[in-house]
MIVOSE-874827 format. One record per residue (C-alpha): x, y, z. Coordinates in steps of 0.1 Angstrom, whole numbers, padded with zeros to 4 digits, always signed. Layout:
BEGIN
XYZ/...
***
This chain:
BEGIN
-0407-0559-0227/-0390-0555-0197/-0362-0522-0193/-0340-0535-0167/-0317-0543-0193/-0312-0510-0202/-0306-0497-0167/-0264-0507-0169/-0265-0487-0204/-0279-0456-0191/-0261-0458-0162/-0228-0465-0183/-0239-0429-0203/-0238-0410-0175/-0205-0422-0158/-0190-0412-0200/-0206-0379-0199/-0192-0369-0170/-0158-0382-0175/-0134-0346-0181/-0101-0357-0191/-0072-0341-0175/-0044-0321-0193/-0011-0319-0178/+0004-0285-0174/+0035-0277-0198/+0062-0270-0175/+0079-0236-0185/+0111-0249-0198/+0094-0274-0224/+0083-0241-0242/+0099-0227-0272/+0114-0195-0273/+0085-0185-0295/+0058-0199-0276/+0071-0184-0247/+0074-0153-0262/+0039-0154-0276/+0023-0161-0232/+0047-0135-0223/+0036-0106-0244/-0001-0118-0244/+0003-0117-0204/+0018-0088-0202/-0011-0069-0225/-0038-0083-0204/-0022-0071-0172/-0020-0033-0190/-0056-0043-0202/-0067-0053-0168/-0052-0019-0150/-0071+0000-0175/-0105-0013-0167/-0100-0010-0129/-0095+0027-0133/-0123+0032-0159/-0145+0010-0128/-0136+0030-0108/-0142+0061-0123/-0179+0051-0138/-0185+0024-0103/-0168+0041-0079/-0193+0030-0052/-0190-0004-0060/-0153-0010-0074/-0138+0008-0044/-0148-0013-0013/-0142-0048-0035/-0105-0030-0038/-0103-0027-0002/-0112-0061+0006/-0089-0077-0022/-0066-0056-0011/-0068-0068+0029/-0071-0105+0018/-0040-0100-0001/-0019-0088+0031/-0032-0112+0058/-0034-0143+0032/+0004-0152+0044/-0006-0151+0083/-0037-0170+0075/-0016-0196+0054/+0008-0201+0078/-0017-0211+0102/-0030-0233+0079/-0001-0247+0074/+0001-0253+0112/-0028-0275+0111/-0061-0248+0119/-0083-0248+0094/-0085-0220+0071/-0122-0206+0081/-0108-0206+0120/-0076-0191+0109/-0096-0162+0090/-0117-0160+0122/-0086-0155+0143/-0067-0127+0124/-0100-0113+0117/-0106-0110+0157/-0068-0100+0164/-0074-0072+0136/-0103-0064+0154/-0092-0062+0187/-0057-0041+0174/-0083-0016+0156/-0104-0008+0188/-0073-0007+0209/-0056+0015+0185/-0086+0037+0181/-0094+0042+0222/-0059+0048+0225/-0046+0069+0192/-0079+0093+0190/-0079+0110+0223/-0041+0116+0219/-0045+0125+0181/-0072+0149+0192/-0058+0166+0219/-0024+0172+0196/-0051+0183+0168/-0060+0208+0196/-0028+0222+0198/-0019+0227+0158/-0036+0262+0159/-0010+0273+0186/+0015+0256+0173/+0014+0274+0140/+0009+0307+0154/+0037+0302+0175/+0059+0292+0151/+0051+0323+0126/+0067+0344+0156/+0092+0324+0178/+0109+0302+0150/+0127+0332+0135/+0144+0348+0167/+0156+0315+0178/+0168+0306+0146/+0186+0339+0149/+0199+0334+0183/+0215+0301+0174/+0234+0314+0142/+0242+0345+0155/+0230+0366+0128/+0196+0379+0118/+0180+0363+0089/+0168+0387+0054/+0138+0406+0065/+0120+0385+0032/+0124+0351+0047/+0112+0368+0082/+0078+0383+0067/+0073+0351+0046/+0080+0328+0074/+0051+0350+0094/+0028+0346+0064/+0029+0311+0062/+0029+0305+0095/-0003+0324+0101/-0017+0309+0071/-0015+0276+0082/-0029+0282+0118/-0058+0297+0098/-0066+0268+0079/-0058+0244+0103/-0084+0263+0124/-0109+0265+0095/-0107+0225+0085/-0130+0214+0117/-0159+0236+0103/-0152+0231+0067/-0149+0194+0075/-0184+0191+0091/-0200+0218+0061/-0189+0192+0039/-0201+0158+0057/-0233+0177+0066/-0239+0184+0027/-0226+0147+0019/-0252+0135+0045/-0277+0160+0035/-0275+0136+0003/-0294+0104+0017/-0288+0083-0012/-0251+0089-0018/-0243+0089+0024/-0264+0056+0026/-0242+0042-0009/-0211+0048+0010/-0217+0037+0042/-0231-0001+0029/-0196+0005+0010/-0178+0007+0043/-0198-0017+0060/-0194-0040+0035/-0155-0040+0035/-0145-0064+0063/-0173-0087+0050/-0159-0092+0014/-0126-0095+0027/-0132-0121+0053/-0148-0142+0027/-0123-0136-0003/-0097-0145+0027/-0110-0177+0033/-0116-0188-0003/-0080-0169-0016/-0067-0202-0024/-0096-0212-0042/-0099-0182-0062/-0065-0187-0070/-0068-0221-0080/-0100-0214-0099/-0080-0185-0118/-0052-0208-0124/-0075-0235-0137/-0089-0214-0169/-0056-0210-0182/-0042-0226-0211/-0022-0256-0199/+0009-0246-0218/+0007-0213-0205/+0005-0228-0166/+0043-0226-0157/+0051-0193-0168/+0024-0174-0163/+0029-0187-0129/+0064-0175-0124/+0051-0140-0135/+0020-0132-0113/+0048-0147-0084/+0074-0117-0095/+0041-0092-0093/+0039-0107-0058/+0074-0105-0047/+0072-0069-0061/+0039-0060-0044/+0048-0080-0014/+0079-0056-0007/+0060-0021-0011/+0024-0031+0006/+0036-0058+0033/+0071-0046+0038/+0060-0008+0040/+0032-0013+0063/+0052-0031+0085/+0086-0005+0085/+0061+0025+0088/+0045+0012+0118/+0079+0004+0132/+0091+0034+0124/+0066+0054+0138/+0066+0045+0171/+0106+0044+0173/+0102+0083+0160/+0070+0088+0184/+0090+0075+0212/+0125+0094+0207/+0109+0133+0199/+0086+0126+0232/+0117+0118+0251/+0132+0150+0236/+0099+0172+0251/+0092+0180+0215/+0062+0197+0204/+0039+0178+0183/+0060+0148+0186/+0037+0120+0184/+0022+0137+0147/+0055+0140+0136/+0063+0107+0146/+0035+0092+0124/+0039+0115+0094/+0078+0105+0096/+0072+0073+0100/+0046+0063+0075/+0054+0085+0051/+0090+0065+0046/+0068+0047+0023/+0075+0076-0001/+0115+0077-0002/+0136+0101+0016/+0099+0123+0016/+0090+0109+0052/+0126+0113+0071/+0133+0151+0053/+0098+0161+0064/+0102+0144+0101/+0132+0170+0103/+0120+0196+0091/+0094+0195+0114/+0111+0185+0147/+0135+0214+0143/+0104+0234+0140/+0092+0214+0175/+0126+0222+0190/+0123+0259+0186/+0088+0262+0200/+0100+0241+0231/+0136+0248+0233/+0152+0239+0261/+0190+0233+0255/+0213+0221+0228/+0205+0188+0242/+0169+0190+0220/+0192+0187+0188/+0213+0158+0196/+0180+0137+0202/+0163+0147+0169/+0196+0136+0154/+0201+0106+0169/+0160+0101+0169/+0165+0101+0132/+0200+0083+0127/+0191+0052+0148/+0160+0049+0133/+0173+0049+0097/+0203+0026+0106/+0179+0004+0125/+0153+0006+0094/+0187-0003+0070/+0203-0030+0088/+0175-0048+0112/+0136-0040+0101/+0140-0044+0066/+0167-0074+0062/+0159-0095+0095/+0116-0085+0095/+0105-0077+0066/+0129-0092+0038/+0158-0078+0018/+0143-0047-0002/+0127-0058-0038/+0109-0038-0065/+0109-0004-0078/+0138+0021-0072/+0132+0052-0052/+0127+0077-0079/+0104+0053-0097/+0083+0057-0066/+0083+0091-0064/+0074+0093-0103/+0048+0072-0103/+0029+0091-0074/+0032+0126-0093/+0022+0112-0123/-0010+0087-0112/-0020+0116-0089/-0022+0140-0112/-0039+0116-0134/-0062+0102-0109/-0063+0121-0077/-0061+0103-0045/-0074+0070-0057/-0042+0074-0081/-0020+0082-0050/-0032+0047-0034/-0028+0027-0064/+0003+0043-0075/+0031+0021-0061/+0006-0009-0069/-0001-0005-0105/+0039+0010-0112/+0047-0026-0093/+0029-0044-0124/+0040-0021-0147/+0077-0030-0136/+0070-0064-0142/+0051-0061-0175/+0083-0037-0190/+0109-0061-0182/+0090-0092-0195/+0086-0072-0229/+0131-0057-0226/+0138-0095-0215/+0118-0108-0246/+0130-0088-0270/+0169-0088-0263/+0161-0126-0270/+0150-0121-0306/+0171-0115-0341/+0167-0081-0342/+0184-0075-0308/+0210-0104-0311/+0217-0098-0348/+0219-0135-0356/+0201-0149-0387/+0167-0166-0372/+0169-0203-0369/+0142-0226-0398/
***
């Protein structure tokens, strides 16, 4: 007997197995208060689930966990620049190329440019310290016109020379320590595949972010779609303001801070510069240290009253320009944690952690932030909060 009469049958199989029917999503307002209530606290346990096991990764994987976390971590702050170009018509893979190479090129330039000057003002700390154990006093004394307590004269020396001493002692210890990490092949080869391997995963999770995304999306229930949603985009706005918005101000800031305590013929005043300026990503830690240490500066090259005015005014037109044009017009009004939230949560996940704590502080007490007011906004919404009878 013949089978071609079987052929349209089979063939009529396959096209119903492979059929997949599609499920709407369920858009957030056709929830009930209970079923939204049910995503929003299951959500917001698997986001404290999911911080959990990237610190007990990293603390058992280190070697592994850490470079994916750099390159999820650069493919989250260049995914807007690469949209936009896509968005522009270039293709997504060209448009990864291009910030890739402009990263690139910034890097090198950066580097050629920052490390000569960053070494010669290394060169100088030494000195500077010294000085300062010795010269900062007398001045300080000539200005107020009054001598300071001997105790705040010998401890001002003792730190002073302290410091110059283990500013003088970190080149040494610094190579006795890579030496012994090196003198480890296995672990020195681990970590620099680690390294190496960092621009590569992040060039190709930048390319396929949206698809990742997407993918992500895809596995979750479809009546949990619209609100889920709505809260990974408030962990973004969040995140969006400290990592993105910070980066960007610090920068700015440092080379407005840079640029005034050079005109001033500061000492030091391109470090300062940078540790003022970047560390504004800590509040109020970043200016009051800038200060502190430009007055130091200003004694050790004090040439007039004139020095003052320009650490003043280097620091006033930088803040006013960081309050009322960087933040608002550049980077977006401020959104996300309070200052002293900031400040608590790098104490508390450094002590916890060490310095991988210190990076992921601000980043884990962004989710955090959104997780605890999911769970307050939930719960004023039920009977025990509102004190009404629950509805049959």
């Amino acid at each position: 007997m013949s089978p071609a009469p079987a052929q349209p049958m089979l063939h009529a199989v396959k096209a119903e197995a492979v059929v997949v029917p599609t499920v709407a999503p369920v858009l957030e307002g056709e929830l009930t208060e209970v079923e939204a209530r049910r995503i929003d606290l299951w959500w917001s346990a698997v986001m404290v689930g999911s911080l959990g096991l990237v610190f007990a990764l990293l603390a058992v994987f280190g070697g592994v966990a850490v470079p994916v976390l750099l390159a999820l971590a650069g493919a989250y702050i260049f995914n807007p620049i690469v949209t936009t170009l896509e968005r522009r018509g270039l293709d997504r893979t060209w448009g990864t190329t291009l910030v890739f190479a402009a990263g690139t090129l910034m890097m090198v330039g950066a580097f050629l440019y920052l490390v000569p000057v960053f070494r010669d003002e290394a060169l100088k700390l030494p000195d500077f310290f010294s000085r300062a154990s010795t010269q900062v006093v007398p001045r300080l004394e000539a200005l107020l016109g009054r001598s300071v307590p001997d105790l705040v004269r010998q401890r001002t020396t003792e730190l002073g020379q302290q410091a110059s001493d283990l500013v003088q002692s970190a080149g040494p210890a610094a190579a006795r320590l890579l030496a012994a990490f090196a003198g480890n092949t296995a672990r020195f080869v681990v970590t620099l595949l680690g390294l190496a391997v960092v621009p590569v995963l992040a060039f190709f999770f930048l390319q396929d972010y949206p698809r990742l995304m997407g993918r992500l999306k895809d596995l979750l229930p479809r009546r949990a779609v619209g609100l889920v949603g709505r809260r990974f985009a408030e962990v973004d706005e969040v995140l969006s303001a400290f990592v993105r918005g910070q980066l960007t101000v610090g920068a700015l800031l440092s080379v407005i801070y840079a640029a005034g305590l050079s005109a001033g013929r500061i000492d030091m005043a391109i470090v300062i510069g940078v540790i003022a300026g970047f560390g504004n990503m800590v509040p109020y830690l970043g200016t009051g240290v800038g200060i502190l240490l430009s007055l130091v500066g200003v004694m050790l090259s004090w040439q007039g009253p004139w020095q003052l005015g320009v650490v003043a005014g280097t620091f006033i037109f930088g803040q006013m320009l960081e309050g009322f044009v960087i933040t608002p017009r550049i980077v977006g009004e401020k959104v996300g944690l309070a200052p002293v939230a900031v400040i608590i949560a790098i104490l508390a996940f450094g002590e916890l952690f060490g310095f991988v704590g210190i990076l992921l502080a601000v980043p884990v007490a962004a989710i955090l932030k959104v997780v605890l007011s999911v769970v307050v906004q939930r719960y004023q919404r039920t009977s025990l909060y509102t004190g009404e009878a629950r509805s049959k």
